[in-house]
N, CA, C and O of each residue as an XYZ file, in Angstrom:
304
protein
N     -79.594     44.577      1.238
C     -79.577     46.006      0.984
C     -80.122     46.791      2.179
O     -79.570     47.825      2.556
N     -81.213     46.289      2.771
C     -81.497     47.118      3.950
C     -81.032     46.831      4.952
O     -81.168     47.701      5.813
N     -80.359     45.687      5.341
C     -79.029     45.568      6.271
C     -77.641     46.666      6.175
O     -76.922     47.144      7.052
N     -77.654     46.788      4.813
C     -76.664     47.677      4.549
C     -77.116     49.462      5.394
O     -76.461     50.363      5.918
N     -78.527     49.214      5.111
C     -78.380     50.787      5.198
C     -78.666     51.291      6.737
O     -78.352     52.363      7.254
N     -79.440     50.045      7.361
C     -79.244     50.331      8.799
C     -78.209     50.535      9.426
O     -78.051     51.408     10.280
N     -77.108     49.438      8.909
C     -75.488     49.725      9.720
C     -75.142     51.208      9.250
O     -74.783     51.945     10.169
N     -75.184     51.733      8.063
C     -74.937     53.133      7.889
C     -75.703     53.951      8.748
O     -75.189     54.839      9.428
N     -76.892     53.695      8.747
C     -77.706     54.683      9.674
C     -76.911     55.012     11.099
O     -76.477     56.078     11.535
N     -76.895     53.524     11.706
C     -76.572     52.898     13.360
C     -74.717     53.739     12.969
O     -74.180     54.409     13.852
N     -74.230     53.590     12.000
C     -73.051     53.961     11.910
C     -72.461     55.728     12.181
O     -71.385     56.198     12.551
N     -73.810     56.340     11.771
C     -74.376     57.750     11.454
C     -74.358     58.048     12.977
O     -73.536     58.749     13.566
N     -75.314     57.449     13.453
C     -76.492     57.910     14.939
C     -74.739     57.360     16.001
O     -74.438     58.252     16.794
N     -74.192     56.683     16.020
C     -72.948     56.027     16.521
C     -71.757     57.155     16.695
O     -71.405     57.546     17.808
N     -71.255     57.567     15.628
C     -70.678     58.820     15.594
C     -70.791     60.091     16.024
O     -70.022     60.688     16.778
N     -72.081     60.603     15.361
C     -72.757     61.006     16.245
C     -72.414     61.349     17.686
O     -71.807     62.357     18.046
N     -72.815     60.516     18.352
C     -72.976     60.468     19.871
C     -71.768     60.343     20.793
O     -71.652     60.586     21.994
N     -70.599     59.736     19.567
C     -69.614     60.172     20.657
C     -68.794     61.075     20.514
O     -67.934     61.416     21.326
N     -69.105     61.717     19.010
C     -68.401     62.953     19.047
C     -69.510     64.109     20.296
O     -69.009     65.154     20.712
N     -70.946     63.701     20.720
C     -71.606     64.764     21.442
C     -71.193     64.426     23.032
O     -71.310     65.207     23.976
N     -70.614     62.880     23.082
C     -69.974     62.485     24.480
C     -68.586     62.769     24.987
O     -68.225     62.633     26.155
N     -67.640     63.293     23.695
C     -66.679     63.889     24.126
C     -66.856     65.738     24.624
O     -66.445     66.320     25.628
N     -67.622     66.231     23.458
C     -67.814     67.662     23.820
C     -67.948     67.560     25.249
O     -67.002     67.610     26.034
N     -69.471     67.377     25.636
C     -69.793     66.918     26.856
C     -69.057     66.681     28.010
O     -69.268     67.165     29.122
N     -67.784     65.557     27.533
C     -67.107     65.233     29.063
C     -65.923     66.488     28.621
O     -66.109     67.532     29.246
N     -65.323     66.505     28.120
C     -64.206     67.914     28.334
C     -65.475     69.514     28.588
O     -65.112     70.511     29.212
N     -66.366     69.430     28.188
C     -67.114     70.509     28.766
C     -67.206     70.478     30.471
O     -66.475     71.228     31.119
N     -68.199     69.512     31.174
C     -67.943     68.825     32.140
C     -67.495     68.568     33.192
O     -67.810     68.686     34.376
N     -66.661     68.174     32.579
C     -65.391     67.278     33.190
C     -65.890     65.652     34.230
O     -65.590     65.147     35.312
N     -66.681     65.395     33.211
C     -67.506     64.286     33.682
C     -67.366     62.885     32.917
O     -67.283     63.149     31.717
N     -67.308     61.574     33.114
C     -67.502     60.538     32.403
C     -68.840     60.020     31.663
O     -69.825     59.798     32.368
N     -68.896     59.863     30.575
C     -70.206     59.687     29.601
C     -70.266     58.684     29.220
O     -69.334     58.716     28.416
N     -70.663     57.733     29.157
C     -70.894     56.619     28.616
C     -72.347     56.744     26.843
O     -73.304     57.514     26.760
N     -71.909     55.724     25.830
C     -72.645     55.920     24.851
C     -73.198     54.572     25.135
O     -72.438     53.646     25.419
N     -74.570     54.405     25.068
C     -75.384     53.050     25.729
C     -76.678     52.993     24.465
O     -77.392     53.923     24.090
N     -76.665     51.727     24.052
C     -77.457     51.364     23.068
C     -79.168     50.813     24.104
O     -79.689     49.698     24.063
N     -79.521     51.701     24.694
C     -80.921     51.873     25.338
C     -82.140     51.612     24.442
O     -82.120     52.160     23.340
N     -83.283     50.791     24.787
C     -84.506     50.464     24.076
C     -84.345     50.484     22.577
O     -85.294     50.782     21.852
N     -82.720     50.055     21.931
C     -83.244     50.241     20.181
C     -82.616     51.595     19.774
O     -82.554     51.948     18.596
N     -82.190     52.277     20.724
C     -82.030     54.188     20.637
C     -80.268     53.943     20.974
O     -79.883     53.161     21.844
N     -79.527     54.598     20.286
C     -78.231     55.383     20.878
C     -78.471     57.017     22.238
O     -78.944     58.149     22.134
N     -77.903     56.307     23.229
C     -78.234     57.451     23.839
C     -76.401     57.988     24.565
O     -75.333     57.427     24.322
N     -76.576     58.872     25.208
C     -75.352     59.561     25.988
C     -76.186     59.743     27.057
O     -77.383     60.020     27.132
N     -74.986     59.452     28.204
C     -75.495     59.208     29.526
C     -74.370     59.460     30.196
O     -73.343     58.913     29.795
N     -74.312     60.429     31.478
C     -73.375     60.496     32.328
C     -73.104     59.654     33.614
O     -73.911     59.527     34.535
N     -71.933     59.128     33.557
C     -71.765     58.166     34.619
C     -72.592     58.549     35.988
O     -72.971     57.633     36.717
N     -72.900     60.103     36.369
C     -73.379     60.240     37.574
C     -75.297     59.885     37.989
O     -76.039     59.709     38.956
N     -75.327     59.968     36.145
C     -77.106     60.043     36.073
C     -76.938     58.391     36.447
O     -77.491     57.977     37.466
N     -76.022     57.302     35.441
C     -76.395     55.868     35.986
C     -75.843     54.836     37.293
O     -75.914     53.623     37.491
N     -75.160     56.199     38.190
C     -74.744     55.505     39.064
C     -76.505     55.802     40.099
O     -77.052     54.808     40.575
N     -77.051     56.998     40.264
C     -78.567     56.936     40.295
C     -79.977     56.008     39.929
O     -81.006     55.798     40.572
N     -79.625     55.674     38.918
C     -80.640     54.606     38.322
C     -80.407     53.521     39.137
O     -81.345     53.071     39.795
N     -78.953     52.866     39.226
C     -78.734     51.510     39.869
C     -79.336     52.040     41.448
O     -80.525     51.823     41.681
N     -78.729     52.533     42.204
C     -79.610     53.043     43.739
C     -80.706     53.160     43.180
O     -81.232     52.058     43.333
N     -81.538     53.940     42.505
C     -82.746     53.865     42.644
C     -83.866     52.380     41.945
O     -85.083     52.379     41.759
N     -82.883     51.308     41.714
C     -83.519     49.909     41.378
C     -84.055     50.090     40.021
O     -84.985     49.385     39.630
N     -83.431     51.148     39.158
C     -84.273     50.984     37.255
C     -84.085     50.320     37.074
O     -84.966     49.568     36.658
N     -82.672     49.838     37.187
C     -82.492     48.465     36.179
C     -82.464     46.614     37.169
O     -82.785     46.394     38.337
N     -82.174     46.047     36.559
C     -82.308     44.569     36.743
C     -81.442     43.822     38.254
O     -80.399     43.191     38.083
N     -81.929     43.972     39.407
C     -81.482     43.579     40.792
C     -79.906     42.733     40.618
O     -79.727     41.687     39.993
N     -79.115     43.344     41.190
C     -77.913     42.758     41.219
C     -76.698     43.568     39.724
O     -75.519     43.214     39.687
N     -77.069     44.258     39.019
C     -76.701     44.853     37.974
C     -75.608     46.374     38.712
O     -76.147     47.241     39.400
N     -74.524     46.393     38.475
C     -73.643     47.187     39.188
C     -73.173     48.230     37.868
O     -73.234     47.830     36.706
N     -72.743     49.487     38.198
C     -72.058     50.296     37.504
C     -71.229     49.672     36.654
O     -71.455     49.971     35.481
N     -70.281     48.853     36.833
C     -69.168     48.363     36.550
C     -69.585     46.984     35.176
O     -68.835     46.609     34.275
N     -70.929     46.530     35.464
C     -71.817     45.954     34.246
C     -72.069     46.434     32.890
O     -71.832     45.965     31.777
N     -72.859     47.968     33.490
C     -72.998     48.622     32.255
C     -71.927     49.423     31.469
O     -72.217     49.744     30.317
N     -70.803     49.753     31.938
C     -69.605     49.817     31.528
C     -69.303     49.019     30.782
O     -68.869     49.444     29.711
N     -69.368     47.758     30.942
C     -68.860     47.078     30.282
C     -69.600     46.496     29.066
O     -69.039     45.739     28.273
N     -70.453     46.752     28.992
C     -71.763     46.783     27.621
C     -71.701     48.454     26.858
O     -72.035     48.812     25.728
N     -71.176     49.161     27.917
C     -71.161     50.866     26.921
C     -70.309     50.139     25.221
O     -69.527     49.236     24.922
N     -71.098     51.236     24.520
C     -70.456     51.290     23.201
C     -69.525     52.125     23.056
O     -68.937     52.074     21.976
N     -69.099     53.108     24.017
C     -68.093     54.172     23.870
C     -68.105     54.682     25.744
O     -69.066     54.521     26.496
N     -66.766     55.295     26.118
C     -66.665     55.525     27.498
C     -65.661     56.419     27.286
O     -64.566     56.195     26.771
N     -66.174     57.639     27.789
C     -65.520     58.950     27.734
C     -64.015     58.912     28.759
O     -64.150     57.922     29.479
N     -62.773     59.552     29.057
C     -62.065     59.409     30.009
C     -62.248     60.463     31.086
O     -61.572     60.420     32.114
């Protein structure tokens, strides 16, 4: 039962975010990625995480083209 209601929740917070990642990229005119960060659904613009990787946030050797491919949703 509380498996059930997290996937509704995660299902909720999921929707959510990419209906706020489309506004966003046709506002924009930018690529957004929806990224399941620390436990959190977040929206993130391709330009903020092409920054993070140059600036070494994440894990040495980890390329744009990685976290793409782990996004839960990718704006066009």
């Amino acid at each position: 039962m509380i498996k059930l209601i997290k996937d509704i929740f995660f299902a909720w917070k999921y929707k959510r975010a990419v209906r706020k990642a489309k506004k966003m990229s046709a506002l924009f005119k930018m690529k957004y990625y929806v990224l399941s960060m620390g436990g959190r659904i977040k929206v993130v613009p391709k330009q903020n995480i092409r920054h993070l990787v140059r600036t070494h946030r994440f894990r040495k050797g980890v390329k744009v083209a990685d976290i793409e491919k782990i996004a839960l949703y990718v704006t066009t």
